[in-house]
C-alpha positions as CSV (number, residue, x, y, z in Angstrom):
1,X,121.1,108.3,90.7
2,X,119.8,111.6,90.7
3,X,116.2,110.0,89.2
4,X,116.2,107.6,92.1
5,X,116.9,110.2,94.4
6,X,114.0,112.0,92.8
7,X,111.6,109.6,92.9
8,X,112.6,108.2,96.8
9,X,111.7,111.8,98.3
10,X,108.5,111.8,96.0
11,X,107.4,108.1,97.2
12,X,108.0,109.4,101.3
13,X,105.1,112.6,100.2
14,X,102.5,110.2,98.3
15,X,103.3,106.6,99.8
16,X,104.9,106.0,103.0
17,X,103.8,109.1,104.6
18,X,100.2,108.3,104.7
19,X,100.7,104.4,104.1
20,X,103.4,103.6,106.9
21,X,104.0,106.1,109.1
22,X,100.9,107.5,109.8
23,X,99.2,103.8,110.2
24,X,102.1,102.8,112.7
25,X,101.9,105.5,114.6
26,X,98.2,105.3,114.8
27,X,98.1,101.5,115.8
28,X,100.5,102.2,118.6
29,X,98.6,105.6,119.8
30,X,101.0,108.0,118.7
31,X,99.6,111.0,116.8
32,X,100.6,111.0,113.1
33,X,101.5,114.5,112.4
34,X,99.7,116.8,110.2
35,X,96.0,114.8,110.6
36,X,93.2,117.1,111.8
37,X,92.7,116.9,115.6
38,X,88.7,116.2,115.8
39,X,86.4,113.9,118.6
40,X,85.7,110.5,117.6
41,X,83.0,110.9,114.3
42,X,81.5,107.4,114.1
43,X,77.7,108.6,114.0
44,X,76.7,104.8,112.9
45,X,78.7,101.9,113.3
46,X,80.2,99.4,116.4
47,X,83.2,99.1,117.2
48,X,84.7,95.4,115.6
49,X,88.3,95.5,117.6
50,X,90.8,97.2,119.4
51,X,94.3,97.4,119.0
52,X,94.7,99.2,116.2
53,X,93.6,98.3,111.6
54,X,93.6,99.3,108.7
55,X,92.6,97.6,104.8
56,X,89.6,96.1,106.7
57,X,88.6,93.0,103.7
58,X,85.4,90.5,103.9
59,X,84.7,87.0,101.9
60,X,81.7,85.5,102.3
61,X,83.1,81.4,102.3
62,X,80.9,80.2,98.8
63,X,83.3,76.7,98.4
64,X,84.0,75.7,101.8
65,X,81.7,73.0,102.4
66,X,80.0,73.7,105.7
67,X,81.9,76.6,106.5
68,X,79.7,77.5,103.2
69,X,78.1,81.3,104.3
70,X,80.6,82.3,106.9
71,X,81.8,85.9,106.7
72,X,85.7,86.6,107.2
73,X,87.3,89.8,107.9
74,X,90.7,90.8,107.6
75,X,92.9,94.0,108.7
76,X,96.4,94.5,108.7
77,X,97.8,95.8,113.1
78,X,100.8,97.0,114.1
79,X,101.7,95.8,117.6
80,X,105.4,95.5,119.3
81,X,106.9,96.9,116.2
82,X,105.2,94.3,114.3
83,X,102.8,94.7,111.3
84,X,101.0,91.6,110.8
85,X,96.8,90.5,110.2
86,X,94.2,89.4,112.1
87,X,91.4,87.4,111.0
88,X,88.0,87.7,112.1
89,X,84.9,85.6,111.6
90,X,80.6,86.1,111.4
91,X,78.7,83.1,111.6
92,X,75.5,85.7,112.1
93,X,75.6,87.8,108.6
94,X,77.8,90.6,109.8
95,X,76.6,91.1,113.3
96,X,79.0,90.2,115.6
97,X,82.9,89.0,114.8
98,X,85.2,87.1,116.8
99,X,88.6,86.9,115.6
100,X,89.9,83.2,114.9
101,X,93.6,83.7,113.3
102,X,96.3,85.5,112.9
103,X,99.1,85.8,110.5
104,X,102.8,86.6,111.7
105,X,104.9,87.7,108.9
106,X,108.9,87.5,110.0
107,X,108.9,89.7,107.2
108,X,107.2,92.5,108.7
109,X,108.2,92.4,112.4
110,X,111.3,94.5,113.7
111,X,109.9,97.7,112.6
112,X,109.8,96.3,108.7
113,X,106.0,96.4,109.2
114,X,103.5,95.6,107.0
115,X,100.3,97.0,105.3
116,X,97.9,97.0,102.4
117,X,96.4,93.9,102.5
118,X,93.6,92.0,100.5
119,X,91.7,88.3,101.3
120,X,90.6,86.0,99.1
121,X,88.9,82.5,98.5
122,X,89.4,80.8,95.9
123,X,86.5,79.7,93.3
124,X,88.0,77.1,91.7
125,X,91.2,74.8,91.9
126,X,94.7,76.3,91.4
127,X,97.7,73.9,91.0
128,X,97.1,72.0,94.5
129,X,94.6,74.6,95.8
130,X,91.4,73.1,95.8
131,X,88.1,75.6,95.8
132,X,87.5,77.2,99.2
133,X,91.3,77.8,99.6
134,X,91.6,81.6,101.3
135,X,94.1,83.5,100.5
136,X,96.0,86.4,102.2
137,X,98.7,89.1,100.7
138,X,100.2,92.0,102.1
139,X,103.2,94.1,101.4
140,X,106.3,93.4,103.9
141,X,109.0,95.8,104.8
142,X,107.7,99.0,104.3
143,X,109.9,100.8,106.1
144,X,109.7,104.4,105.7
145,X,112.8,105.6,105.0
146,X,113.2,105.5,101.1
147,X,116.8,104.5,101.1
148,X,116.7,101.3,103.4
149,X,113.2,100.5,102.4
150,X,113.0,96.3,100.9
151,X,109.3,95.9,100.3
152,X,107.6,92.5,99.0
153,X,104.0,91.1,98.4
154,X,103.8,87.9,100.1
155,X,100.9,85.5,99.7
156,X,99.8,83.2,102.8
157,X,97.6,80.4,102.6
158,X,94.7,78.7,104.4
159,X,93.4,75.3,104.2
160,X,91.1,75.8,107.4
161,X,88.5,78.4,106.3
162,X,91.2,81.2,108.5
163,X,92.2,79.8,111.5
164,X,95.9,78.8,110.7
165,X,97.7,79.9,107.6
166,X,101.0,79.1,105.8
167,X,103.9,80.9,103.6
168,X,102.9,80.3,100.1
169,X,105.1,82.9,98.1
170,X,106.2,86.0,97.0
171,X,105.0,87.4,94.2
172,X,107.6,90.3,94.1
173,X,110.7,91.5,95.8
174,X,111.4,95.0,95.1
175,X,114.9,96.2,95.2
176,X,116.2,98.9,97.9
177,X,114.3,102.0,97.5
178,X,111.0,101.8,95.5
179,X,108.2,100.2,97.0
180,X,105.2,97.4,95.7
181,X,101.7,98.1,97.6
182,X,97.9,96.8,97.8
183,X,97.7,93.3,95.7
184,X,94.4,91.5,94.3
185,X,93.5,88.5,93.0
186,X,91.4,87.1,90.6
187,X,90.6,83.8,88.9
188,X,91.5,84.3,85.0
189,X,88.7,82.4,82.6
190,X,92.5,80.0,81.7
191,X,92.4,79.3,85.2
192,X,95.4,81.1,86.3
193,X,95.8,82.9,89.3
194,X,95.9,86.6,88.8
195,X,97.8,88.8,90.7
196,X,97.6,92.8,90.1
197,X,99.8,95.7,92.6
198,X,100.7,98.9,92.2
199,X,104.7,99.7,91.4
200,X,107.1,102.4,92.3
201,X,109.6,101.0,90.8
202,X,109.8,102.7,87.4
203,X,111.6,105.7,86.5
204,X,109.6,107.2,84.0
205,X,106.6,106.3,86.6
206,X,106.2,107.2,90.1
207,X,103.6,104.8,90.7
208,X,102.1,102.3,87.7
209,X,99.7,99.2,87.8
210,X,100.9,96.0,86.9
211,X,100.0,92.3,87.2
212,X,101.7,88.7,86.9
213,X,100.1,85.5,87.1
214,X,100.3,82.0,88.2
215,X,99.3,78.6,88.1
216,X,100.1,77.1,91.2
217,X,100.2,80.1,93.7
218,X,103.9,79.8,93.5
219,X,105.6,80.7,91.1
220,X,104.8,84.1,89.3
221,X,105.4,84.4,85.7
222,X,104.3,87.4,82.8
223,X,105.0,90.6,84.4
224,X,102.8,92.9,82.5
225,X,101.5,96.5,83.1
226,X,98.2,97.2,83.7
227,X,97.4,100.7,83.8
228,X,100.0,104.1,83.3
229,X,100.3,107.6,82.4
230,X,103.1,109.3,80.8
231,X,102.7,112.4,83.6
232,X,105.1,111.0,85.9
233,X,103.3,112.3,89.3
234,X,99.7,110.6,88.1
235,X,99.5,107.5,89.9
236,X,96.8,104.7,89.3
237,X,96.8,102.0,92.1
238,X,94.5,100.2,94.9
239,X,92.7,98.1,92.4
240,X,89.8,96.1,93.3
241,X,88.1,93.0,90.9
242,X,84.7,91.1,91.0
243,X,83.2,88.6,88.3
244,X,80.2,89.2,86.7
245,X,77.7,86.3,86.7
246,X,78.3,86.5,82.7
247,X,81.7,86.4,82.7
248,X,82.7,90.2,82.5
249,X,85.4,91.2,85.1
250,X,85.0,94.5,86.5
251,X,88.3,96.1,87.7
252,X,88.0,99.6,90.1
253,X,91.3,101.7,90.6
254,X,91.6,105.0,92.0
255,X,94.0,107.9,89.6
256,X,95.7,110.2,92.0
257,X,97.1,113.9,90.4
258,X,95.1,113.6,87.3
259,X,92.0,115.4,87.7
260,X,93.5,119.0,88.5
261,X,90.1,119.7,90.8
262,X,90.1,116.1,93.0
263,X,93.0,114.7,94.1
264,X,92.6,110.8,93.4
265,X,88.9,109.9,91.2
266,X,88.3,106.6,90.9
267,X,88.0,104.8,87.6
268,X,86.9,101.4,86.4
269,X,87.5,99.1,83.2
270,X,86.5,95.7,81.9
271,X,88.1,92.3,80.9
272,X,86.5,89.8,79.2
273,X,89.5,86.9,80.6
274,X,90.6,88.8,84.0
275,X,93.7,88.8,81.9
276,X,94.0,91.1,79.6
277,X,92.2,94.5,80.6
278,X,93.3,96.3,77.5
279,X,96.2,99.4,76.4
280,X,97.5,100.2,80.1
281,X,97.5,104.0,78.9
282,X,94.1,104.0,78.4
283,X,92.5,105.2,82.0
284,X,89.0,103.4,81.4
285,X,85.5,105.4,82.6
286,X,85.5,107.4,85.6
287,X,82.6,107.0,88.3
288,X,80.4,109.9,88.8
289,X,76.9,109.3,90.8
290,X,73.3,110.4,89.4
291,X,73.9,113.4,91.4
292,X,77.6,114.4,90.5
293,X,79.3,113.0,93.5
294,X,82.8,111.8,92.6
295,X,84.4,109.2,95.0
296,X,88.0,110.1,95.6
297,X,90.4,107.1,96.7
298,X,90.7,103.7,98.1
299,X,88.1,102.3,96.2
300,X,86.6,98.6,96.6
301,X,84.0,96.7,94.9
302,X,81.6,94.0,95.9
303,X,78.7,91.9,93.7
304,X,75.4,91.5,95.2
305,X,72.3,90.0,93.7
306,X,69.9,92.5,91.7
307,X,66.9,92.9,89.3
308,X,68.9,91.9,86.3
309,X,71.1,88.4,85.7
310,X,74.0,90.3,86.1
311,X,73.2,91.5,89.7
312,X,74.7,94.5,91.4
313,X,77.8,95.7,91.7
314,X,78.2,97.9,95.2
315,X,81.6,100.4,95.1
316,X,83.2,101.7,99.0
317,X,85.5,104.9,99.0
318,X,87.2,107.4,101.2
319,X,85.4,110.5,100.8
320,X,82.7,111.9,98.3
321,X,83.3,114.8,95.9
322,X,81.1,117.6,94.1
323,X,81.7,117.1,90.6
324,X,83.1,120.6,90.5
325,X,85.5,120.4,93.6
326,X,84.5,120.6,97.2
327,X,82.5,118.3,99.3
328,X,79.7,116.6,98.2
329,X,76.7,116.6,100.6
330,X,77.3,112.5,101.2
331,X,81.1,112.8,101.6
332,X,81.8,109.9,104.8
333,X,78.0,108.7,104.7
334,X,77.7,106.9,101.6
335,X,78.0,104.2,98.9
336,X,77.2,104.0,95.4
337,X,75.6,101.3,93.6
338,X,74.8,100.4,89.9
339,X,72.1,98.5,89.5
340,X,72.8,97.4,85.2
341,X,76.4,96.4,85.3
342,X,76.1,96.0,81.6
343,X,76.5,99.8,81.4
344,X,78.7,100.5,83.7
345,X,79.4,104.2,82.4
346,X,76.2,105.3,83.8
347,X,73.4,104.7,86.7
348,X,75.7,105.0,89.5
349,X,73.7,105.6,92.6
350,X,74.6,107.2,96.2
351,X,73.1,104.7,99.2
352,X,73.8,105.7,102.7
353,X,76.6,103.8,104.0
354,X,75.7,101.7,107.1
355,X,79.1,103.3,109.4
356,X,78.9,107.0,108.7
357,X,81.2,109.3,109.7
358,X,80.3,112.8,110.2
359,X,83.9,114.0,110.2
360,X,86.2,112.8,106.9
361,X,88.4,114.9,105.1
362,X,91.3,112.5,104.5
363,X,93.9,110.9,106.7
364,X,95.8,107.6,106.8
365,X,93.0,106.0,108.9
366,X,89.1,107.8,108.2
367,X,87.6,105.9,105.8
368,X,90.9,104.8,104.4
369,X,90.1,101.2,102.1
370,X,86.9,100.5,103.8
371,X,85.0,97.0,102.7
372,X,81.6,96.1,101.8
373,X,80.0,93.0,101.2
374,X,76.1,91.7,100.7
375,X,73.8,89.8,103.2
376,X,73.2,86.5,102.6
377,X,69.7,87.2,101.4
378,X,71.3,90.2,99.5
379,X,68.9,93.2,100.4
380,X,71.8,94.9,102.7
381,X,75.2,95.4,102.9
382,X,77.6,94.8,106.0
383,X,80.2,97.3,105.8
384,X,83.8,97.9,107.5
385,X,86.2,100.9,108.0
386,X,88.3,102.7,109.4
387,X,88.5,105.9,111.9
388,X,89.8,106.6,115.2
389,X,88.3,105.4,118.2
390,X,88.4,108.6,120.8
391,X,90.5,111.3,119.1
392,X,93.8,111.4,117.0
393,X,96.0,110.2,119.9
394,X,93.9,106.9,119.9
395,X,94.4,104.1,117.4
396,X,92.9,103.7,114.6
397,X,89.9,101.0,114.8
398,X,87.8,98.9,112.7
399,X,83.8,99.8,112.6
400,X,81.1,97.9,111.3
401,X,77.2,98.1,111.0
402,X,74.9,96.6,108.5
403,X,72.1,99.2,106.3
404,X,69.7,98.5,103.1
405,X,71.0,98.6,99.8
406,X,67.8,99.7,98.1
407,X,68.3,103.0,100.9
408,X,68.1,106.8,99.5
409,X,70.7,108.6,100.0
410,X,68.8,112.0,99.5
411,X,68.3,114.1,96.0
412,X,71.2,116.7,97.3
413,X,73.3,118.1,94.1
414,X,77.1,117.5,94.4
415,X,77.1,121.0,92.9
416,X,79.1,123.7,94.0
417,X,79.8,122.4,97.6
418,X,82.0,123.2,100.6
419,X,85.5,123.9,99.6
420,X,87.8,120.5,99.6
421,X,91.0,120.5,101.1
422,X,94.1,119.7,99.6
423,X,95.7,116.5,100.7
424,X,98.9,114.8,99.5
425,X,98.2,111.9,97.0
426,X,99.6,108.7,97.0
C-alpha cells in the first residue's frame, strides 16, 4: 500500500499533471497553472483548427485505392467534459485540412477524458482487416486523481479512409490507480499486429515500455516489456516506429530522469521483426545532431525518400538541447534528419522546422508530440504541432506549414548555451 501510495503521488508530478490536467484545462481555456505566461510564439505556421488539440498524427493513405495519397490528421479535444478525436483530411499535400470524422469515446466523456493518441493505416491484411484499414488508439479515463483514476488503450477502426469509425478493442485495462499512455502500432514481418505503450503499473517501475500483439485487432496476447531501468524515477515512453524499405524497423522513445543535465533525451533502437527489439534494459543509441543539439521529449519519426535505397528517416521533438545543458540555438525551430539510416548512430542533421516557435521552454501544449510527414514528391515536409493560440488563457491549437527537407538549419554550436530550465518529467 504504502508503494502504491508512493508511486500514485509520483505518477500526478510526471503524468497527469502535464498529460491531463494541463491539456483539459487548456482545451476549455482555462490557464493550466505553473506554464509561463508569454504572447502567442507561432513565427511560421497557420492555424489548422480551433477548439482546442493535442498529439497532432498524419498518414499519408498508401493502400486505399483512390483515396491512395490523401493526407489524415488526427488530434485528441476536450469539449463539454469530453476528450475525444477529430479527424482531418488534405487532398492538396498538406495545404489546407478539413475535418471529416470524429470519434466519441463513452469511455472518455464525463470528465474521464482522453489523450495520447496515435493513427494508423494498415499495410497489409490483419485477421479481417484488409490493407488501407486506419486505425485510431487513445488512452480513456485519465482522470487525474491517482486514486479513482481507470485508464485503458482502446483501438477504433475505419473502413472509410476516416469518416466514420468503430469500437474495435482494448488492448489494456489498467487497474485503479496506475495509468497506460501513448500506444503505436506496427506491422510485425509474422504479420501480427503490434501494439507498444508505456506502463505505470509496476512497482519496481514508475513508468516502463511494453508491448502485446495481435492477429486480428482483437484480442491481445504476449505481454512483453520493451524497454526499463532499474532507477525507479527513469521513465522511457512515447515511442514512435517506421519500416525501413529493407526491412529494419526503427523504434524512437524518449528516457526521462536519466541524463542528470536534460530532463528526457531521446533514444532510438532497431528490430529486425518489429517484434523483438532486444534486452528491455538495454537503452539503445541516443540522438545527438552534427552540431550537439539534443532533442528532449515527445519524439516522432517519419520515412521519406532519400539518396540511398533506404531513404530518410525525419525525427519531430519538443525542444532542442546543447549537448552540455541549456538551449540549443534551434530549440522550437527545428528538425533533424539522417540521411543513411543504415547508421543510425551518426549523421543526424538539424533542418528548420516549417512551424517555428520563437517561445518553447516546455509545457503541456508548445511543441508537445508534434508530427511530421513527407510531400508526395518527397523534397519537403508538412509538419503539425502544438502551441497556444493568443496567450496561456487560450486553448491550445494545432499549426501547420510545409518547408524543404534538404533546408540548413545554420552551423550554430549547441555548445554552452542559454541556461535550461527545469521542468517536471513525465
Amino acid at each position: 500500500m504504502v508503494v502504491r501510495k508512493v508511486r500514485a503521488w509520483l505518477s500526478v508530478l510526471f503524468a497527469a499533471l502535464l498529460l491531463v490536467v494541463g491539456f483539459q484545462q487548456i482545451a476549455a481555456g482555462v490557464p493550466a497553472g505553473g506554464q509561463d505566461v508569454a504572447p502567442s510564439d507561432v513565427d511560421k505556421g497557420e492555424l489548422l483548427r480551433t477548439g482546442g488539440s493535442s498529439y497532432p498524427r498524419m498518414v499519408r493513405l498508401q493502400h486505399s485505392g483512390l483515396a491512395d495519397g490523401r493526407v489524415l490528421a488526427s488530434m485528441t479535444t476536450y469539449v463539454d467534459r469530453a476528450g475525444f478525436a477529430v479527424i482531418y483530411e488534405s487532398r492538396d499535400d498538406g495545404e489546407t485540412f478539413r475535418q471529416i470524422g470524429e470519434i466519441r469515446d463513452p469511455e472518455g466523456a464525463d470528465a474521464k477524458g482522453m489523450c495520447c493518441s496515435t493513427l494508423y493505416e494498415l499495410p497489409r491484411q490483419v485477421g479481417d482487416m484488409p490493407a488501407g484499414t486506419l486505425l485510431w488508439a487513445g488512452t480513456a479515463g485519465v482522470g487525474a486523481d491517482p486514486e479513482e483514476r481507470h485508464s485503458s488503450i482502446r483501438v477504433w477502426r475505419s473502413d472509410d479512409h476516416g469518416r466514420t469509425w468503430s469500437f474495435l478493442s482494448t488492448i489494456v485495462q489498467a487497474p485503479v490507480g496506475p495509468g497506460v499512455w501513448e500506444p503505436e502500432f506496427t506491422v510485425s514481418a509474422q504479420g501480427d499486429l503490434v501494439a507498444f505503450y508505456s506502463d505505470d503499473g509496476d512497482p519496481k517501475h514508475d513508468q516502463k515500455m511494453v508491448q502485446v500483439r495481435s492477429a486480428d485487432g482483437r484480442n491481445w496476447t504476449d505481454l512483453r516489456e520493451t524497454l526499463k531501468n532499474d532507477k525507479f524515477t527513469v521513465r522511457p515512453g512515447m515511442s514512435g516506429i517506421r519500416q525501413l524499405p529493407d526491412g529494419t524497423y526503427v523504434m524512437v522513445y524518449e528516457v526521462c530522469n536519466y541524463d542528470p543535465v536534460h530532463i528526457c533525451t531521446v533514444w532510438m533502437r532497431t528490430s529486425a521483426d518489429g517484434w523483438d527489439f532486444g534486452d528491455p534494459y538495454d537503452l539503445g543509441t541516443e540522438i545527438v545532431s552534427e552540431t550537439g543539439g539534443q532533442p528532449l521529449g515527445t519524439p516522432t519519426i517519419a520515412w521519406a525518400p532519400g539518396p540511398g535505397p533506404n531513404g530518410r528517416l525525419v525525427l519531430a521533438y519538443q525542444m532542442l538541447g546543447g549537448d552540455n545543458g541549456g538551449w540549443a540555438p534551434g530549440n522550437g525551430r527545428t528538425l533533424m534528419v539522417n540521411d543513411n539510416p543504415s547508421d543510425l548512430a551518426r549523421g543526424w542533421r538539424e533542418i528548420p522546422s516549417p512551424v517555428q516557435l520563437s517561445y518553447n521552454k516546455g509545457s503541456v501544449c508548445r511543441n508537445f508530440s508534434p508530427t511530421v510527414l513527407p510531400t508526395s514528391d518527397g523534397k519537403s515536409l508538412i509538419h503539425i504541432t502544438t502551441d497556444f493560440e493568443k496567450y496561456i488563457g487560450g486553448p491550445c491549437e494545432a499549426f501547420h506549414a510545409t518547408g524543404p527537407i534538404d533546408a540548413t538549419a545554420g552551423t550554430a554550436s549547441s555548445h554552452d548555451v542559454k541556461p535550461l530550465d527545469p521542468r517536471p518529467g513525465r
